[in-house]
KEVEX-773562 format. One line per 10 residues: number of its first residue (from 1); their letters; for each residue x negated, y, z negated of N, C-alpha, C. Coordinates in steps of 0.001 Angstrom, whole numbers. Layout:
BEGIN
NUM = A = X,Y,Z,X,Y,Z,X,Y,Z | ...
//
This chain:
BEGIN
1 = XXXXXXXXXX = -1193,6890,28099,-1992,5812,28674,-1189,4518,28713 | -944,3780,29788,-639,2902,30023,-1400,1497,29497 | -858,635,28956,-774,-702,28218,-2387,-1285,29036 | -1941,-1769,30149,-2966,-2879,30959,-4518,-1695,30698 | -4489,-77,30813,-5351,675,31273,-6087,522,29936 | -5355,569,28887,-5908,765,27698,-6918,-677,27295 | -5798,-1653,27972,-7013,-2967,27423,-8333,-3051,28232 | -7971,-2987,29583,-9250,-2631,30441,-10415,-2173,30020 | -9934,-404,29838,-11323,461,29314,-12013,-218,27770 | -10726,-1186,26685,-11626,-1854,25996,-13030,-2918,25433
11 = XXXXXXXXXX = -11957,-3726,27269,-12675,-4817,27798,-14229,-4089,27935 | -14119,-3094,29430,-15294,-2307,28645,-16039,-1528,28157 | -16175,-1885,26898,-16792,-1379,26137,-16419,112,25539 | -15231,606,25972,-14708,1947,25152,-14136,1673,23733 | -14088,2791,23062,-13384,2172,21982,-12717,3606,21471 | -13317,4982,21996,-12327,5821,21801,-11164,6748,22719 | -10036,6290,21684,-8678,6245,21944,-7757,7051,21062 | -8804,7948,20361,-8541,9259,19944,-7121,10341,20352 | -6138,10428,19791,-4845,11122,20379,-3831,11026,21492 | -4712,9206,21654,-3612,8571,22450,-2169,8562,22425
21 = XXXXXXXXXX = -1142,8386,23415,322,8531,23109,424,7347,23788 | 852,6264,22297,1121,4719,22483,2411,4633,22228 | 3625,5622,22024,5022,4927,21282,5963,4108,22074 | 6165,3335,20906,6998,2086,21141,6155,1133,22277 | 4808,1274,22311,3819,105,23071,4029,-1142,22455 | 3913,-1942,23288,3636,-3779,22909,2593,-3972,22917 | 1676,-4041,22164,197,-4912,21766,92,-5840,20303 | 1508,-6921,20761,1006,-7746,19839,-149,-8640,20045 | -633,-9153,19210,-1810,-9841,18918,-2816,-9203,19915 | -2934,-8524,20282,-4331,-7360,20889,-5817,-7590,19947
31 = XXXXXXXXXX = -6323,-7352,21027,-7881,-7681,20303,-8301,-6197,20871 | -8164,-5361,18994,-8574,-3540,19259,-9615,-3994,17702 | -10465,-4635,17765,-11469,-4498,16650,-12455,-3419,16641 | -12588,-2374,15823,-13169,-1033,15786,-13087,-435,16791 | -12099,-165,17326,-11593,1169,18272,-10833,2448,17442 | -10890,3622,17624,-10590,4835,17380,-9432,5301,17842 | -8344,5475,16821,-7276,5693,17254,-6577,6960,16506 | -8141,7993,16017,-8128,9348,15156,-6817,9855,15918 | -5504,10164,15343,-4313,11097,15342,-3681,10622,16415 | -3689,9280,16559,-3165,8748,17843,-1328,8180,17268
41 = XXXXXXXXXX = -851,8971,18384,1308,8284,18277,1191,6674,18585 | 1073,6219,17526,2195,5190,17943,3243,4920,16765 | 3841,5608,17258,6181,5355,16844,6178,4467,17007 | 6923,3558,16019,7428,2337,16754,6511,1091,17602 | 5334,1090,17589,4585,362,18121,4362,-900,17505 | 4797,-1792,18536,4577,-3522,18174,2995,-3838,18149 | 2696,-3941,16949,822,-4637,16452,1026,-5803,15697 | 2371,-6167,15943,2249,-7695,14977,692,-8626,15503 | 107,-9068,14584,-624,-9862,14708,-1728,-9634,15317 | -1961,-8394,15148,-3181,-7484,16259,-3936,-8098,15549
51 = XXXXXXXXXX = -5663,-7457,15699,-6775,-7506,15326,-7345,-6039,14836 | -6738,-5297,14064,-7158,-4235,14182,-8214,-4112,13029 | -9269,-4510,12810,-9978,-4723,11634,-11058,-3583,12117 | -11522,-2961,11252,-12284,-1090,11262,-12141,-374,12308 | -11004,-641,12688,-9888,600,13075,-9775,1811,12625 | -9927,2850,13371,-10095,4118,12557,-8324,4667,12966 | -7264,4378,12192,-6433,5609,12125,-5973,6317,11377 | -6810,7388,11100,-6622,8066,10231,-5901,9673,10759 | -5054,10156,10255,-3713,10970,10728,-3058,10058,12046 | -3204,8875,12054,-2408,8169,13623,-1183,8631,12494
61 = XXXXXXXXXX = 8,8566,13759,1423,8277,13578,1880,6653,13884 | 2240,6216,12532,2726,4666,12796,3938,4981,12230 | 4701,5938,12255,6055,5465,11701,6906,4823,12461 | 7306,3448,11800,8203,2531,12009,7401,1748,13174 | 5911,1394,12779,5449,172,13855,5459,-981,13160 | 5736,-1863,13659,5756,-3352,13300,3797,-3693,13590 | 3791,-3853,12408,2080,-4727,11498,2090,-5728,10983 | 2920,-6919,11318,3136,-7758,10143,2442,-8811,10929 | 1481,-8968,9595,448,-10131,9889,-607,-9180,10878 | -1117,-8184,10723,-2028,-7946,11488,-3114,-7393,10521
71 = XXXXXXXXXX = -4380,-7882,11161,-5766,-7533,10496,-6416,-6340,10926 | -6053,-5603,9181,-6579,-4117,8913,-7506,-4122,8197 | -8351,-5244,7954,-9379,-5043,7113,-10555,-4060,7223 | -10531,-3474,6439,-12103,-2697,6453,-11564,-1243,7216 | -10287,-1355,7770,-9343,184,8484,-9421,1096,8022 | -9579,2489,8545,-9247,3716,8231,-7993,4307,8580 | -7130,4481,7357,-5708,4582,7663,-5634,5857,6851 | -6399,6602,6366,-6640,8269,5548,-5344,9233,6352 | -4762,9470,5807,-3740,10542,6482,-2837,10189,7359 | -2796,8752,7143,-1570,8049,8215,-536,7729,7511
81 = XXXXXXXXXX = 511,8229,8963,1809,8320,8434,2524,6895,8749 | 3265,6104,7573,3844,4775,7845,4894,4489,7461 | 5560,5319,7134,6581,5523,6725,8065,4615,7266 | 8616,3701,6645,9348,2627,7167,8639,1589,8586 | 7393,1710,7852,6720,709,8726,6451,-838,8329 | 6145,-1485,9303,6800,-2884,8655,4989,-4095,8260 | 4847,-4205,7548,3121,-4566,7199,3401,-5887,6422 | 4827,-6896,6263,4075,-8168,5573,3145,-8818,6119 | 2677,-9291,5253,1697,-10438,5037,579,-9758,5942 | 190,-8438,6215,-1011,-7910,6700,-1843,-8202,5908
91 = XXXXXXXXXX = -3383,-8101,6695,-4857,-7972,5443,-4925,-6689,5587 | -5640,-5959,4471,-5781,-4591,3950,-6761,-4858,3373 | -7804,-5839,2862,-8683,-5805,2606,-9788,-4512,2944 | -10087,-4046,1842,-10982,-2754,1553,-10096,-1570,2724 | -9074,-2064,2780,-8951,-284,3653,-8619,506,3338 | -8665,1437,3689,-8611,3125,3033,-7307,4344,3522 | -6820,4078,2432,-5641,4800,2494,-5149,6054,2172 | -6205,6452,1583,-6255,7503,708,-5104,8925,1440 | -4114,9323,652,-3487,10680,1247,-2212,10086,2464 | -2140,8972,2598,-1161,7927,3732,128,8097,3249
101 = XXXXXXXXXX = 942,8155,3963,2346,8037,4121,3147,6529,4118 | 3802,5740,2801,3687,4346,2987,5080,4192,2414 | 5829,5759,2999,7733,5356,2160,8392,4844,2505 | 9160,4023,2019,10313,3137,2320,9339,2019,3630 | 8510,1655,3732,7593,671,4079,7500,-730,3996 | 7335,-2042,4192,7467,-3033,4238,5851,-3418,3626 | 5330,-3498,2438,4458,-4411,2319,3846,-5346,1538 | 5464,-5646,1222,5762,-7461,978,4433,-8662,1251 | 3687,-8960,197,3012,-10191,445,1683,-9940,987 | 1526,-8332,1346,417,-7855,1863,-996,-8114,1158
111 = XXXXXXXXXX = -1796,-8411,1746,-3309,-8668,952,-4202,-7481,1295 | -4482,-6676,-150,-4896,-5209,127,-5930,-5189,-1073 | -6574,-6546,-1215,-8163,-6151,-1950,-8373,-5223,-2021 | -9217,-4554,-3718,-10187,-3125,-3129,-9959,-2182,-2139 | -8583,-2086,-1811,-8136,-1031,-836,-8259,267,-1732 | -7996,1758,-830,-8335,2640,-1660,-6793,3490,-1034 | -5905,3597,-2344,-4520,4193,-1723,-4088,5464,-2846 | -5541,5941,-2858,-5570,7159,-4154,-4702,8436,-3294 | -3723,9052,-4627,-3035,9869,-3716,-2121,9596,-2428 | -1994,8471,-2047,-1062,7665,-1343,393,7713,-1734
121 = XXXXXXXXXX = 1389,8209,-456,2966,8276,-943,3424,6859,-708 | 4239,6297,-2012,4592,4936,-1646,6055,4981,-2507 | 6696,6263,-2186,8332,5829,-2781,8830,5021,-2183 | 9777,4097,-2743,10381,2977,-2505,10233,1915,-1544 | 8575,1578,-1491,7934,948,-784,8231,-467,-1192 | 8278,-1185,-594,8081,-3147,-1350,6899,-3431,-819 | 6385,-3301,-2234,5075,-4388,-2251,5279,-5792,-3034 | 6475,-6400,-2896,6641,-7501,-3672,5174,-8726,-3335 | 5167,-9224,-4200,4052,-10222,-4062,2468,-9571,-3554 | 2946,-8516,-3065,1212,-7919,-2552,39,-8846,-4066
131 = XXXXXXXXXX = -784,-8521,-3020,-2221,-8753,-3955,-2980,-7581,-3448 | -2544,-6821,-4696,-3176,-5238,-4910,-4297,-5327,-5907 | -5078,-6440,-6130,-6277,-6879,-6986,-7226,-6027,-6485 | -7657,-4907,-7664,-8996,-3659,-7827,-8535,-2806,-6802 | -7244,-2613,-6868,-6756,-1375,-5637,-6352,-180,-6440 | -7202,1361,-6017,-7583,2396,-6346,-5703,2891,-5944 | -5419,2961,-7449,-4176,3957,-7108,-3737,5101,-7902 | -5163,5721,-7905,-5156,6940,-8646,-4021,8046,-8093 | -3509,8871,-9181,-2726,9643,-8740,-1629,9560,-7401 | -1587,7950,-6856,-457,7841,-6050,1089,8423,-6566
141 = XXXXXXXXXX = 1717,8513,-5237,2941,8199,-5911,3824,6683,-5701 | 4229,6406,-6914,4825,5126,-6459,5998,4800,-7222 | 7012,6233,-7290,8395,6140,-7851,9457,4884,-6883 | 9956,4109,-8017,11167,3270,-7546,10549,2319,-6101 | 9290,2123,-6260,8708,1332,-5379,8762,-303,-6042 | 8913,-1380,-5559,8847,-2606,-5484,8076,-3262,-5888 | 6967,-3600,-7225,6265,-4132,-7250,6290,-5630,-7821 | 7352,-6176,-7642,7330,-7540,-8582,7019,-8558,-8000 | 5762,-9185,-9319,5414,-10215,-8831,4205,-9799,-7749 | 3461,-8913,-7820,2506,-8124,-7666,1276,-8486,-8136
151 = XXXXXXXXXX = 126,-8795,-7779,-1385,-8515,-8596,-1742,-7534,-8648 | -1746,-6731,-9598,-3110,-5505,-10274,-3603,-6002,-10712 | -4176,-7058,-11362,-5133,-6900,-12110,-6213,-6351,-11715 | -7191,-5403,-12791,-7947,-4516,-12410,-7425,-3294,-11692 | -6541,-2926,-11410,-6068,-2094,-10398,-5865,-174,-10991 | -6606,456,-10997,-6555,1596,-11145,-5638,2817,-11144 | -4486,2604,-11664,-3066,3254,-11425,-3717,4541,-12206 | -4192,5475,-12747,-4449,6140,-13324,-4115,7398,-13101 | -2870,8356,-13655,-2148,9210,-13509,-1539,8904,-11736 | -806,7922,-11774,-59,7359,-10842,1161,7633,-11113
161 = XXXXXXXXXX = 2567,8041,-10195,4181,8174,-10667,4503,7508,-10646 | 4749,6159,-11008,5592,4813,-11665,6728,5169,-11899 | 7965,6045,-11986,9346,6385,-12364,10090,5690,-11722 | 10740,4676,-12502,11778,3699,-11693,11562,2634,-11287 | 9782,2624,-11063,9213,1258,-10308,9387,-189,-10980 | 9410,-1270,-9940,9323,-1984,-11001,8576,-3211,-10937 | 7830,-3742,-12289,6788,-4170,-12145,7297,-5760,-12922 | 8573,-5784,-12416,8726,-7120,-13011,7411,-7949,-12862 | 7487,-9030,-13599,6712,-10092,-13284,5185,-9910,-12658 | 4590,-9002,-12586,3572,-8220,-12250,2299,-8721,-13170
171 = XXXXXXXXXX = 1252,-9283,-12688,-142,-9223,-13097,-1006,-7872,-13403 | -939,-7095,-14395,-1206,-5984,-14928,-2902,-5795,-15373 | -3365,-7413,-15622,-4688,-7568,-16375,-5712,-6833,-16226 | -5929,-6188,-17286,-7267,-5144,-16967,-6830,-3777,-16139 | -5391,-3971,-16193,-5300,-2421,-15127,-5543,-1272,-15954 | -5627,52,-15682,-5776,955,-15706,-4535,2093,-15219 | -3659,2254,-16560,-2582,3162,-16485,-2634,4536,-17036 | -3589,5061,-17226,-3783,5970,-18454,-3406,6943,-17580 | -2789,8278,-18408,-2170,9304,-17773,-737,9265,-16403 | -850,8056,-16415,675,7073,-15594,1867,7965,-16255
181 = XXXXXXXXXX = 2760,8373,-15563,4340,7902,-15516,5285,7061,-15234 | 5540,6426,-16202,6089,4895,-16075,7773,5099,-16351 | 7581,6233,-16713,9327,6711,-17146,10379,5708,-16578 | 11488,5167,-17226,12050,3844,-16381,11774,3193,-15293 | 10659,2693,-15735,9853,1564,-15240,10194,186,-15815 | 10044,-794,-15088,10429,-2254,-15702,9022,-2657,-15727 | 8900,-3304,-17043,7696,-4340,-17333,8071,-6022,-17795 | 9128,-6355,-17068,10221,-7497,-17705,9275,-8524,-17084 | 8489,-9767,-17532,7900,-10679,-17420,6527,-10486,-17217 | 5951,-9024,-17076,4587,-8907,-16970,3444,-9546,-17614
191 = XXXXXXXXXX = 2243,-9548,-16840,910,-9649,-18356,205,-8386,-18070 | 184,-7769,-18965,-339,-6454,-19506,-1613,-7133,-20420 | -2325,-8357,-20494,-2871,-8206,-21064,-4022,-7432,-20632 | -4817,-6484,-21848,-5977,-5587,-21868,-5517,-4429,-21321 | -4095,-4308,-20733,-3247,-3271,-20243,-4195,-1784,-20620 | -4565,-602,-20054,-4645,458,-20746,-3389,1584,-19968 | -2691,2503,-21566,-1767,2695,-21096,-1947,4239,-21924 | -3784,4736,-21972,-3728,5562,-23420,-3066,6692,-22071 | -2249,7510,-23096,-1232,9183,-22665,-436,9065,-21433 | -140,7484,-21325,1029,7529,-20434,2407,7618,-20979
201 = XXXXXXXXXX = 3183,7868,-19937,4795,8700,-19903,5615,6909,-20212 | 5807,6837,-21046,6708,5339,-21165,8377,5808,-21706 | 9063,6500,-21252,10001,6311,-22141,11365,5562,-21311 | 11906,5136,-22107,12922,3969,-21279,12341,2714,-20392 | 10883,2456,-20636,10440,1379,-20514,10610,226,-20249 | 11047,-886,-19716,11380,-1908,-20436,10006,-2796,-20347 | 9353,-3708,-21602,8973,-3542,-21922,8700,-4915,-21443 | 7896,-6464,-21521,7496,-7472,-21112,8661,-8875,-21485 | 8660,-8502,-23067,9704,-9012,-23652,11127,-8642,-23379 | 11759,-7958,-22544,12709,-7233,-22775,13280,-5980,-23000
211 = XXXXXXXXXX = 12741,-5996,-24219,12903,-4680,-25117,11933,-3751,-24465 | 13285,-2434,-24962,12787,-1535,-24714,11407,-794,-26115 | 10717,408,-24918,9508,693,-25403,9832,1441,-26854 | 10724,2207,-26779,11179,2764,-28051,11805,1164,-28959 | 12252,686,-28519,12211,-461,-29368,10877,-1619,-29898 | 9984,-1181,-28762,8748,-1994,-29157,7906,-1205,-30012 | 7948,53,-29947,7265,1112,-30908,7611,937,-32363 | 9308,1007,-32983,9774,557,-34348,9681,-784,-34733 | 9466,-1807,-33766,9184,-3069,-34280,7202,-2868,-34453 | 6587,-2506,-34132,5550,-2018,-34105,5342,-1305,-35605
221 = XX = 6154,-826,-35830,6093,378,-37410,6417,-465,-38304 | 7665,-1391,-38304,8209,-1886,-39292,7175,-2880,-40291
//
């Protein structure tokens, strides 16, 4: 489907766009507010600054579309693939990610309230600065991913893969790590306060202070 055809049938009043083949389309700043874009290609597709707020793409293909600064609030992104896709400073507010593809990804500074990214792949993703405040990241994976300087607080990591990640400087408060693998993970400037961390994998840690976790454990005994 062609660019002009697609805004047209929006203008009126369509909104499903269900298995569309958009790659490498230009619709920046587009006004697609709750249109259906269930298993729809777009590769490479320019949405900087869209409007895509309860957007349904869930299994769409976005690998490697430029999102930055575009409104996904309230989106269905369940089974979407994003893999080196580019999302600073997007809203994510409450959207749903659950089972998404988010590797090697851009989402730096991103605002992802109450998003739900349970089971979500996020190796070596940058979420530097995100505000991941009450974001469901149960059982994600999120080895050697970027998190510093990050908000969790409240944030539900709970049997999440943390290996390598790092959470420098990271707002931890009230999160929820239990059953986590944090296995060389950095915690260097964090607040962990109210941290829960009961039967998680910590070893080679580093730890808020510095020190490592096996070192915070014998100063702990002594």
């Amino acid at each position: 489907m062609k660019i002009d055809e697609l805004l047209r049938q929006y203008a009126r009043g369509e909104r499903n766009f269900s298995g569309v083949y958009l790659h490498e389309v230009h619709l920046l700043e587009a006004e697609l507010e709750g249109a259906n874009f269930f298993e729809a290609d777009l590769i490479g597709a320019n949405l900087s600054r869209a409007n895509l707020s309860r957007v349904n793409l869930a299994k769409a293909n976005l690998s490697r579309a430029n999102l930055i600064g575009a409104d996904l609030s309230g989106a269905n992104l369940s089974g979407a693939i994003l893999a080196g896709a580019k999302l600073n400073k997007a809203d994510l507010t409450g959207a749903k990610l659950t089972r998404a593809d988010l590797s090697r990804s851009n989402f730096s500074q991103v605002n992802m309230i109450n998003a739900d990214l349970s089971r979500a792949i996020l190796c070596e993703t940058d979420l530097h600065g995100a505000n991941l405040y009450g974001v469901n990241f149960r059982r994600a994976i999120l080895n050697e991913a970027d998190l510093i300087g990050a908000n969790l607080a409240r944030a539900d990591m709970a049997g999440a893969d943390l290996i390598g990640a790092s959470l420098m400087r990271a707002d931890l408060t009230e999160a929820i790590l239990s059953a986590a693998d944090l296995n060389e993970a950095s915690l260097l400037g964090a607040n962990i306060s109210n941290l829960n961390i009961d039967g998680a994998a910590l070893q080679g840690v580093i730890m808020p202070d510095g020190a490592s976790y096996e070192e915070f454990q014998k100063s702990m005994q002594d």
